[in-house]
Structures are given as C-alpha cells and as structure tokens.
FISE-425662 format. One record per atom (N, C-alpha, C): x, y, z; residue in one letter. Coordinates in steps of 0.2 Angstrom, whole numbers. Layout:
N
@xx:X yy:Y zz:Z aa:a
...
END
This chain:
157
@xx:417 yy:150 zz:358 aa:x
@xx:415 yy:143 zz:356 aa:x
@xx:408 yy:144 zz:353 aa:x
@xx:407 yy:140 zz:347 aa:x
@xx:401 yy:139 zz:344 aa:x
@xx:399 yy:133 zz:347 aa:x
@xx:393 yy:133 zz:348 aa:x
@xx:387 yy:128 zz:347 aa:x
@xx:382 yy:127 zz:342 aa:x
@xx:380 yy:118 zz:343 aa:x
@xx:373 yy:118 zz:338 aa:x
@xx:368 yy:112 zz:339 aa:x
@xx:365 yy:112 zz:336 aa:x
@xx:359 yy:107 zz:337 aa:x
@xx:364 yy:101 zz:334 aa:x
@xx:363 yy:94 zz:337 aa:x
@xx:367 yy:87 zz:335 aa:x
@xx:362 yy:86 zz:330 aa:x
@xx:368 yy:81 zz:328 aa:x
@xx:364 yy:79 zz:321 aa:x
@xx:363 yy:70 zz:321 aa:x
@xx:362 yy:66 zz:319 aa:x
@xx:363 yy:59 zz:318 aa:x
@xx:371 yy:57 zz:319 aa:x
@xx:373 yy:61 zz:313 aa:x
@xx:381 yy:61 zz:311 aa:x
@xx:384 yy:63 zz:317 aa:x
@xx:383 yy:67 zz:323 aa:x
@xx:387 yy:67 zz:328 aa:x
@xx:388 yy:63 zz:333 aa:x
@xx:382 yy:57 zz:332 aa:x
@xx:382 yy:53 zz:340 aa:x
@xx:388 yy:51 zz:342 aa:x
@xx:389 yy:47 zz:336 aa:x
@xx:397 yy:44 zz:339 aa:x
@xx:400 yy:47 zz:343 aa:x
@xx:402 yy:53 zz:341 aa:x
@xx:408 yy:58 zz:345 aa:x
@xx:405 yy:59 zz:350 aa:x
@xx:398 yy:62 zz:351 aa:x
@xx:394 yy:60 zz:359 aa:x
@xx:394 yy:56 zz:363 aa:x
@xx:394 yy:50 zz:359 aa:x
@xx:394 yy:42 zz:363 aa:x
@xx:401 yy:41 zz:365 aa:x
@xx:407 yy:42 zz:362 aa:x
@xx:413 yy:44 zz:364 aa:x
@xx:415 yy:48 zz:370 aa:x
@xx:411 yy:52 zz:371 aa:x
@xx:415 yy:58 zz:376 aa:x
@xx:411 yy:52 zz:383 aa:x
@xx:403 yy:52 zz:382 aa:x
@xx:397 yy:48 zz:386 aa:x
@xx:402 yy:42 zz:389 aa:x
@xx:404 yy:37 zz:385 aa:x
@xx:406 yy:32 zz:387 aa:x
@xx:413 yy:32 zz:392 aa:x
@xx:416 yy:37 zz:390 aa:x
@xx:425 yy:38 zz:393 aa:x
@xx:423 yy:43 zz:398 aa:x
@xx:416 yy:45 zz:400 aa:x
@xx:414 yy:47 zz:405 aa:x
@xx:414 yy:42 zz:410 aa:x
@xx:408 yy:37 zz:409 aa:x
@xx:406 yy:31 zz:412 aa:x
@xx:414 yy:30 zz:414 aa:x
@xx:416 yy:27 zz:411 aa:x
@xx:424 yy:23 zz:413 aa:x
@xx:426 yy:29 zz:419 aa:x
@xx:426 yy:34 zz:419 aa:x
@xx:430 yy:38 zz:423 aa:x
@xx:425 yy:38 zz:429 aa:x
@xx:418 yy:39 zz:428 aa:x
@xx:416 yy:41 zz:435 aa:x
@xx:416 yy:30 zz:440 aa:x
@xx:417 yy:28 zz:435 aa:x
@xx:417 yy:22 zz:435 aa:x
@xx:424 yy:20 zz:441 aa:x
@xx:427 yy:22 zz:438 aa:x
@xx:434 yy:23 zz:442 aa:x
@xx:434 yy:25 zz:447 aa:x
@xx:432 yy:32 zz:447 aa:x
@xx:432 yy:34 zz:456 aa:x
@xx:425 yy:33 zz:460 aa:x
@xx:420 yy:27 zz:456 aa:x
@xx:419 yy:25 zz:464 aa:x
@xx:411 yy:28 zz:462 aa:x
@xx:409 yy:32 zz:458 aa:x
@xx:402 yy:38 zz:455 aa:x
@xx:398 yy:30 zz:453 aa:x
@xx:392 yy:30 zz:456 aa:x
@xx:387 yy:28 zz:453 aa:x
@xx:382 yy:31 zz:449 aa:x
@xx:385 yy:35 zz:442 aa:x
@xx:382 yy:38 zz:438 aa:x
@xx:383 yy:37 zz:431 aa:x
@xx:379 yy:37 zz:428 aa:x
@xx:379 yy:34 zz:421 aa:x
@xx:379 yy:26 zz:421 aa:x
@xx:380 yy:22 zz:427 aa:x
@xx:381 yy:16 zz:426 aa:x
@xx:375 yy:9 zz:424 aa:x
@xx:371 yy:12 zz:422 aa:x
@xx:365 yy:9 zz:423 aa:x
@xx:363 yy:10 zz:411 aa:x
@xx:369 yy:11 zz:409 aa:x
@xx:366 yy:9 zz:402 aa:x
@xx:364 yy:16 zz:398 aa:x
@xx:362 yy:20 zz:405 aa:x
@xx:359 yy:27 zz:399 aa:x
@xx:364 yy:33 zz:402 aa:x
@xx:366 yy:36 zz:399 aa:x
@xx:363 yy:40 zz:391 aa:x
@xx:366 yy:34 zz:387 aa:x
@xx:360 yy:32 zz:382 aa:x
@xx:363 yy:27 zz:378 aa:x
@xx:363 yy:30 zz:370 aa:x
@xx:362 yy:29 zz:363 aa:x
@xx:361 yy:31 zz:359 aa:x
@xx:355 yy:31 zz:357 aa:x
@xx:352 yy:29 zz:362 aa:x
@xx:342 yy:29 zz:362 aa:x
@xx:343 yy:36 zz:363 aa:x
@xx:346 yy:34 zz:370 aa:x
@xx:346 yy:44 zz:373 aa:x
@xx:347 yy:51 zz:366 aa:x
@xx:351 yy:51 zz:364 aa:x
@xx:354 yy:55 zz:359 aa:x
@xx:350 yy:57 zz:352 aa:x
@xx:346 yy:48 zz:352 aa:x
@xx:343 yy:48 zz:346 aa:x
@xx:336 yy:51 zz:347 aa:x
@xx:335 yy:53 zz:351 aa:x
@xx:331 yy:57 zz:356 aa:x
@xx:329 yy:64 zz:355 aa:x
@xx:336 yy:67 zz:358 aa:x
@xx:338 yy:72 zz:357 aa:x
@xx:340 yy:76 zz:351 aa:x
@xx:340 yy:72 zz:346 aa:x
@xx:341 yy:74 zz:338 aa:x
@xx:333 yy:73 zz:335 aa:x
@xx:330 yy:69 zz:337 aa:x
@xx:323 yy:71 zz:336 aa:x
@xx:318 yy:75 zz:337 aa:x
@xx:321 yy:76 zz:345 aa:x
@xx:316 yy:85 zz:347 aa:x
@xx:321 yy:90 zz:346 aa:x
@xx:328 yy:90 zz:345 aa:x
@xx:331 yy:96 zz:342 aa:x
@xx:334 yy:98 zz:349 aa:x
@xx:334 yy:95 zz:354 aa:x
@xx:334 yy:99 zz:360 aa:x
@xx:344 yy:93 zz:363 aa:x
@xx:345 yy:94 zz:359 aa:x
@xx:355 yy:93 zz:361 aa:x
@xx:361 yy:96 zz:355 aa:x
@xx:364 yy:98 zz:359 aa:x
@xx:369 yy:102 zz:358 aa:x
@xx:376 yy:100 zz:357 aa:x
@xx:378 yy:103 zz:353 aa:x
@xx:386 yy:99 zz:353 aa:x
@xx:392 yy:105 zz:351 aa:x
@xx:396 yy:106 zz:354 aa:x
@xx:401 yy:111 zz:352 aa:x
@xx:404 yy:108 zz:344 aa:x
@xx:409 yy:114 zz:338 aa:x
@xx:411 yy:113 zz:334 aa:x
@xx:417 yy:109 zz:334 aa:x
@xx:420 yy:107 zz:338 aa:x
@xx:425 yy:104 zz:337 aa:x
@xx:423 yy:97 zz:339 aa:x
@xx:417 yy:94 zz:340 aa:x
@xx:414 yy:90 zz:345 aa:x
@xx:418 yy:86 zz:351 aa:x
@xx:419 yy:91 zz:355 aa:x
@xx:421 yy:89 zz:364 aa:x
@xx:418 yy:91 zz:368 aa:x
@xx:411 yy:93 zz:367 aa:x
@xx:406 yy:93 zz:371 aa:x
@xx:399 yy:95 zz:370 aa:x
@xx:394 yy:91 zz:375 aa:x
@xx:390 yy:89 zz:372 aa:x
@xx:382 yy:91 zz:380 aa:x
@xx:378 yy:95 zz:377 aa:x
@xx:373 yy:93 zz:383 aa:x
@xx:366 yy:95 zz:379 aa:x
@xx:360 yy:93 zz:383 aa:x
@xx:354 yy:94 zz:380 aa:x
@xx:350 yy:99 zz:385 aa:x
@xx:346 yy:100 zz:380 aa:x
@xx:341 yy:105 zz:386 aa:x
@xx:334 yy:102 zz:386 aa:x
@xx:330 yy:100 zz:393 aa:x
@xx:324 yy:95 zz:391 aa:x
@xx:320 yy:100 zz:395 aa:x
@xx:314 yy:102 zz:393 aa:x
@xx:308 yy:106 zz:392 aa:x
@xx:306 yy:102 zz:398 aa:x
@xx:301 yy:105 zz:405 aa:x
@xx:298 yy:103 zz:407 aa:x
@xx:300 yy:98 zz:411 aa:x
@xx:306 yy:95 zz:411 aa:x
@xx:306 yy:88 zz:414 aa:x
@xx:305 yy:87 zz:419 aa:x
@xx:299 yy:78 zz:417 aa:x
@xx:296 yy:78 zz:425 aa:x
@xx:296 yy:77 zz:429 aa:x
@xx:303 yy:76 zz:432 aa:x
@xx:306 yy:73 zz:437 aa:x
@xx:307 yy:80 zz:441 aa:x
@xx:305 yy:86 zz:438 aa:x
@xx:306 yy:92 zz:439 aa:x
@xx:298 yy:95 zz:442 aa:x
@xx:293 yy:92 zz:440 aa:x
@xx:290 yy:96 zz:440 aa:x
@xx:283 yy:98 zz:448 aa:x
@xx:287 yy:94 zz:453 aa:x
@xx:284 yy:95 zz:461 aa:x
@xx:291 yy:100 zz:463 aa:x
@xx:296 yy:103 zz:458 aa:x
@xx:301 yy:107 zz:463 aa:x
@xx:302 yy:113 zz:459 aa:x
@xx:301 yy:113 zz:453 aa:x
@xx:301 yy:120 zz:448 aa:x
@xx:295 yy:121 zz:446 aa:x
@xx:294 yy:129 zz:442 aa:x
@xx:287 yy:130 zz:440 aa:x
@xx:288 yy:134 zz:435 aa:x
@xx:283 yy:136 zz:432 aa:x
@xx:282 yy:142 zz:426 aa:x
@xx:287 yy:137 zz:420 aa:x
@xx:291 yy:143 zz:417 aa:x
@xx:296 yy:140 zz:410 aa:x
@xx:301 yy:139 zz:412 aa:x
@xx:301 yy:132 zz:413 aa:x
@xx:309 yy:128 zz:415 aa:x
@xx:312 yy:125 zz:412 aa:x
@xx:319 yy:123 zz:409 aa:x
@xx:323 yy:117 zz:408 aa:x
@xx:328 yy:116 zz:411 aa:x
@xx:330 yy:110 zz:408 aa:x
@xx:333 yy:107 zz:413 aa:x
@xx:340 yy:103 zz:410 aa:x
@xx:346 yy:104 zz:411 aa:x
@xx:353 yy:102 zz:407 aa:x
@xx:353 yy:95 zz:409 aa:x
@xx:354 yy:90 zz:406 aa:x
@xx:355 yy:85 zz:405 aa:x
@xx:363 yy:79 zz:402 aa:x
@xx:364 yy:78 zz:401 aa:x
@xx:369 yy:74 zz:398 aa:x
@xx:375 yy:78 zz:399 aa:x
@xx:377 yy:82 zz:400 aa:x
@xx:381 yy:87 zz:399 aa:x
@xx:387 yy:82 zz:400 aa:x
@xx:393 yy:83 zz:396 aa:x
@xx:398 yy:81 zz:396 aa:x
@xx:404 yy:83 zz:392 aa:x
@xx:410 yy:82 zz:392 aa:x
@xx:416 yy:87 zz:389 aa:x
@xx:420 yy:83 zz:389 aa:x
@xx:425 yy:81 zz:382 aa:x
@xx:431 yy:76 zz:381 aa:x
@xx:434 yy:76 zz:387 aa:x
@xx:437 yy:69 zz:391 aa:x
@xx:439 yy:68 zz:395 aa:x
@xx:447 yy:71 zz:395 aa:x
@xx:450 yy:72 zz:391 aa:x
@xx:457 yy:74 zz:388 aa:x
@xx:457 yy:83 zz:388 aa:x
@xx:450 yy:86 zz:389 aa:x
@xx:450 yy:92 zz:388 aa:x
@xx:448 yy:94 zz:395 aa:x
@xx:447 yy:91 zz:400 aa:x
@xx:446 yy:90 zz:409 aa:x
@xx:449 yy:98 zz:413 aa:x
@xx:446 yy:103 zz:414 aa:x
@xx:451 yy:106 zz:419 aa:x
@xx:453 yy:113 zz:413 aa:x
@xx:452 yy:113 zz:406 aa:x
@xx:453 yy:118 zz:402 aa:x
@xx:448 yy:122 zz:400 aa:x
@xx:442 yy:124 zz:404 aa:x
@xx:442 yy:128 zz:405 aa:x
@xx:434 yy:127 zz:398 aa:x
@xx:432 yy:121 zz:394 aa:x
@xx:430 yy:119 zz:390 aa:x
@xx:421 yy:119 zz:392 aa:x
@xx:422 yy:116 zz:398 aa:x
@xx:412 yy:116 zz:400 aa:x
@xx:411 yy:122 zz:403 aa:x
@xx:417 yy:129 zz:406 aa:x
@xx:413 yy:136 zz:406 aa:x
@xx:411 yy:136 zz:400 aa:x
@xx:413 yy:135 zz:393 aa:x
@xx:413 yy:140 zz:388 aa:x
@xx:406 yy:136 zz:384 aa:x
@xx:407 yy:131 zz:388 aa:x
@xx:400 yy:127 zz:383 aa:x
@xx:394 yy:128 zz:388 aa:x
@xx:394 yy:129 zz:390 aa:x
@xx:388 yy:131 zz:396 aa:x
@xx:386 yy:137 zz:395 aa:x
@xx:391 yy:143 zz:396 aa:x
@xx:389 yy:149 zz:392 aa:x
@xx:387 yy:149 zz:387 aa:x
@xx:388 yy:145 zz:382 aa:x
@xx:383 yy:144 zz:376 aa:x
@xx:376 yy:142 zz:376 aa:x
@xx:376 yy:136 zz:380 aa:x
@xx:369 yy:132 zz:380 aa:x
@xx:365 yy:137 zz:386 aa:x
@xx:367 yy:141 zz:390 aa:x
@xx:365 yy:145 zz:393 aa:x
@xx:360 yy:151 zz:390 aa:x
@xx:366 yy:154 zz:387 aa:x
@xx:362 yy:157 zz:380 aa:x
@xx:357 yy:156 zz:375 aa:x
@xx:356 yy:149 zz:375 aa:x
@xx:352 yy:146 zz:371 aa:x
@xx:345 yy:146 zz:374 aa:x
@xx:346 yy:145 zz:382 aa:x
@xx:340 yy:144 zz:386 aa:x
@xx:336 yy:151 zz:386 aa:x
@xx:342 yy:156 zz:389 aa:x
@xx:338 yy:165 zz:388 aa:x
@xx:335 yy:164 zz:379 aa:x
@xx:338 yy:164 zz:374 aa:x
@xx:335 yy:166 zz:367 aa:x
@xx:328 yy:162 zz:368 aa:x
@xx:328 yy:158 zz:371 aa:x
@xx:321 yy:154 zz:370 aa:x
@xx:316 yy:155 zz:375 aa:x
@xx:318 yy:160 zz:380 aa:x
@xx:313 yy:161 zz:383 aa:x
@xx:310 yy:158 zz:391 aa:x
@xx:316 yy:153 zz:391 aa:x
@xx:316 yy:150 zz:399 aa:x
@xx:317 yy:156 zz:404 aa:x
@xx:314 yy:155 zz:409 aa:x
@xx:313 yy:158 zz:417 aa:x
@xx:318 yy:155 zz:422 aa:x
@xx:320 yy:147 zz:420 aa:x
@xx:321 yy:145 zz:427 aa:x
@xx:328 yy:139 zz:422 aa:x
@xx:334 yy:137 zz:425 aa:x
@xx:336 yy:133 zz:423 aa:x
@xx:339 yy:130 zz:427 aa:x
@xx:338 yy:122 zz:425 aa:x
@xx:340 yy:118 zz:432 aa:x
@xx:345 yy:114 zz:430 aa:x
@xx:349 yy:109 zz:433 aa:x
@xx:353 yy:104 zz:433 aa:x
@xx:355 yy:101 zz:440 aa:x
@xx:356 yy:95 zz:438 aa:x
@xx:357 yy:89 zz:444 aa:x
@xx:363 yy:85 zz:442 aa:x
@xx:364 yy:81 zz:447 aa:x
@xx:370 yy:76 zz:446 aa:x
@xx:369 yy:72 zz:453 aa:x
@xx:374 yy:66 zz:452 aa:x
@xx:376 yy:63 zz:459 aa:x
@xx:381 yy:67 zz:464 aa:x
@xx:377 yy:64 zz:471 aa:x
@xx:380 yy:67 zz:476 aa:x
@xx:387 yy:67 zz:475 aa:x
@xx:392 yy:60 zz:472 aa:x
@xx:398 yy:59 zz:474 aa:x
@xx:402 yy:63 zz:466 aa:x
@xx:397 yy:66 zz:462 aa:x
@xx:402 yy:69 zz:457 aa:x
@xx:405 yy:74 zz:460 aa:x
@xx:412 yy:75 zz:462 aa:x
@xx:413 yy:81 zz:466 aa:x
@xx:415 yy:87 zz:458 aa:x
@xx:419 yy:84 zz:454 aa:x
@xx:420 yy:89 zz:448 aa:x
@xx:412 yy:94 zz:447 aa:x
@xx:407 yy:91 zz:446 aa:x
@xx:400 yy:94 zz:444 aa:x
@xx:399 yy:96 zz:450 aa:x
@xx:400 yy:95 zz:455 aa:x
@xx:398 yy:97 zz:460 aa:x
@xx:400 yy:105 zz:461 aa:x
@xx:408 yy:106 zz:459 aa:x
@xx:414 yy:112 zz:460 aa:x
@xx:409 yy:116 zz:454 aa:x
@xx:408 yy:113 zz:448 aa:x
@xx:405 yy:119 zz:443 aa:x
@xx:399 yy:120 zz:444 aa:x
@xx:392 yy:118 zz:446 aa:x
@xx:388 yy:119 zz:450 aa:x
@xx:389 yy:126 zz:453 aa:x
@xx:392 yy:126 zz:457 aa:x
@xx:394 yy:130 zz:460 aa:x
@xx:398 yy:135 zz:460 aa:x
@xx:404 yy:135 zz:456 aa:x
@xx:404 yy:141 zz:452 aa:x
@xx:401 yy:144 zz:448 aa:x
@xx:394 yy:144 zz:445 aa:x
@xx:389 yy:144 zz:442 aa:x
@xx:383 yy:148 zz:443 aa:x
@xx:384 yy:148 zz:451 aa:x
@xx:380 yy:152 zz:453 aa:x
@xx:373 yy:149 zz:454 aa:x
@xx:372 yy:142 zz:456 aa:x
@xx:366 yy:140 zz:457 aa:x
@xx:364 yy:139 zz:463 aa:x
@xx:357 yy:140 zz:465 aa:x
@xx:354 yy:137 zz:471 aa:x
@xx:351 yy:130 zz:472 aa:x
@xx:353 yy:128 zz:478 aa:x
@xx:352 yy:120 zz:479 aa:x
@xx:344 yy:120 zz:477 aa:x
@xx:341 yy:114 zz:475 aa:x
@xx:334 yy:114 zz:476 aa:x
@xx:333 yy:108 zz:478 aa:x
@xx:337 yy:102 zz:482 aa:x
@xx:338 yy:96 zz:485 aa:x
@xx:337 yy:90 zz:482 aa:x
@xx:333 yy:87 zz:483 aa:x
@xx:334 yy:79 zz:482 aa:x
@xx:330 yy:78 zz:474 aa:x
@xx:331 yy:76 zz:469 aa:x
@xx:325 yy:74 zz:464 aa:x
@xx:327 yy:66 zz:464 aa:x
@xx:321 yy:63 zz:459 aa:x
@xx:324 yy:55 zz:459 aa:x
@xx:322 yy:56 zz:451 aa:x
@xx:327 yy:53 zz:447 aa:x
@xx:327 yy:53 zz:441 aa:x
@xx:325 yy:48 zz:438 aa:x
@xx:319 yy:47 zz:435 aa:x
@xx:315 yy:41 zz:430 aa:x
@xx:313 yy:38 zz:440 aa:x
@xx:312 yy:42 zz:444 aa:x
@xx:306 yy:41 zz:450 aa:x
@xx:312 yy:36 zz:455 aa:x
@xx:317 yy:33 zz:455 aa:x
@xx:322 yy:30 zz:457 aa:x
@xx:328 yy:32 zz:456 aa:x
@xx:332 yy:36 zz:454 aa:x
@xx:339 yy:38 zz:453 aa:x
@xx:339 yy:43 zz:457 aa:x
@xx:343 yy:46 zz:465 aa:x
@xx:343 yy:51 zz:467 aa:x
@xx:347 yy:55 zz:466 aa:x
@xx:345 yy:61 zz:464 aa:x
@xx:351 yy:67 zz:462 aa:x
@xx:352 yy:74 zz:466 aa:x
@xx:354 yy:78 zz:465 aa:x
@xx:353 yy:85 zz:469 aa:x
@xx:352 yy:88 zz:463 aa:x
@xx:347 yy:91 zz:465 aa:x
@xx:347 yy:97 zz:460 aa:x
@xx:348 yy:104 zz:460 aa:x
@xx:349 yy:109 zz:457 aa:x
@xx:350 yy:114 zz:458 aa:x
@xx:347 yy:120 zz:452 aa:x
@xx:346 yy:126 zz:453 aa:x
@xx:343 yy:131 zz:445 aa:x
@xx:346 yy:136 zz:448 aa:x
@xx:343 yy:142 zz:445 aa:x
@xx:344 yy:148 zz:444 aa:x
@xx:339 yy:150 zz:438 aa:x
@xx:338 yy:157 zz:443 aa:x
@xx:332 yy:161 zz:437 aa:x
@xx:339 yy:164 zz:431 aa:x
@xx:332 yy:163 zz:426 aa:x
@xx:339 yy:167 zz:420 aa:x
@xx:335 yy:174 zz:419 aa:x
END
C-alpha cells in the first residue's frame, strides 16, 4: 500500500469514511466522534500543516500531530501522535489499517520521531484489539481538548 499527504480534493473521501465511522460507533453504544469533530475544519487542518495521510485507493485515512498537547505531561523528547485514523467501513476486518499503519508508521521513523502515541475511547473494543496487536504500551488516561477522556498508548520507534 502507498500513502500520501491529503489534499483538498480528497476530504470528501475522508469525510466519508469519518462520517460512516460516526454511524457505526454510533450504533454500538461508542461515544466517540460524536461531538461534531473530526469535521472538515479538522481535515482542512491537516492539508494545511501537511501532517494527514490518505491511502491510494482512498480507504484510509490518519494524521500524525507533532507535539500534541494533550500529550505533553505524559510523553517527552520527539513525539507524535496518530490521530483520526480510520478505514472504509466495507473494508473492516481485511486486513487494510495493518497495512496503512505500517505506512504512516514509516513515515514517523523517516522523520525522525522517538516516541509514537495513539488513543481512543475505552468502549472502542476494534481499536482497542489493534492497539494491541501493535505492540503498544498503555500510558493511561489523557483528556482530549482537556475534557474528552481517552487511553493512551505509544511505543519507542
């Protein structure tokens, strides 16, 4: 799988995959994403500092955010931190967010990170499973935007 940096032209397919997330975490019960963000602000964001990612086929979709400070009483030195990360709902279970993670993963080493982190809600149990096959260490509670509680998790790269 190829990655690349998003462009304007790919939000759509972004906001598509983001939205039919929402519905699905929506469904079972997840209170995540439900609050409005990642919206197309988010994205337009992420095409602006260059820091979001989008596979070739566009079915999946994550950012990597430098520093983030919702991070920065629990990690140190050069860290980022995965973000929005998501993958066609209809591609679930193929095998598609190993192959895009090993990408964006990749992208973290070429630039020189030390530390890379990721969170989610307690109740996603899918993110939870790949988390975990991943090979990450728990780093506990963070609140995201100082309100949102997440677990977090990193690995040295």
């Amino acid at each position: 799988m190829k990655i690349r940096t998003i462009t304007r032209e790919d939000i759509p397919a972004a906001m598509k995959m983001i939205n039919e997330a929402k519905v699905n975490m929506k469904n079972m019960g997840i209170d995540q994403w439900q609050d409005g963000s990642p919206s197309t602000e988010t994205l337009e964001k992420y095409v602006k500092h260059e820091n979001g990612f989008i596979n070739e086929d566009l079915t999946a979709f994550g950012a990597l955010v430098e520093k983030d400070p919702d991070y920065k009483e629990y990690l140190s030195g050069n860290y980022v931190v995965l973000h929005t990360f998501v993958v066609d709902q209809s591609l679930r279970g193929k095998g598609v967010s190993d192959e895009f993670f090993d990408e964006i993963l990749k992208i973290a080493i070429e630039k020189k990170y030390e530390i890379f982190g990721v969170d989610t809600h307690r109740d996603n149990k899918a993110m939870l499973a790949f988390i975990k096959r991943h090979d990450f260490t728990n780093l506990g509670d963070v609140f995201i935007d100082g309100i949102k509680p997440r677990i977090a998790f990193y690995k040295k790269l």
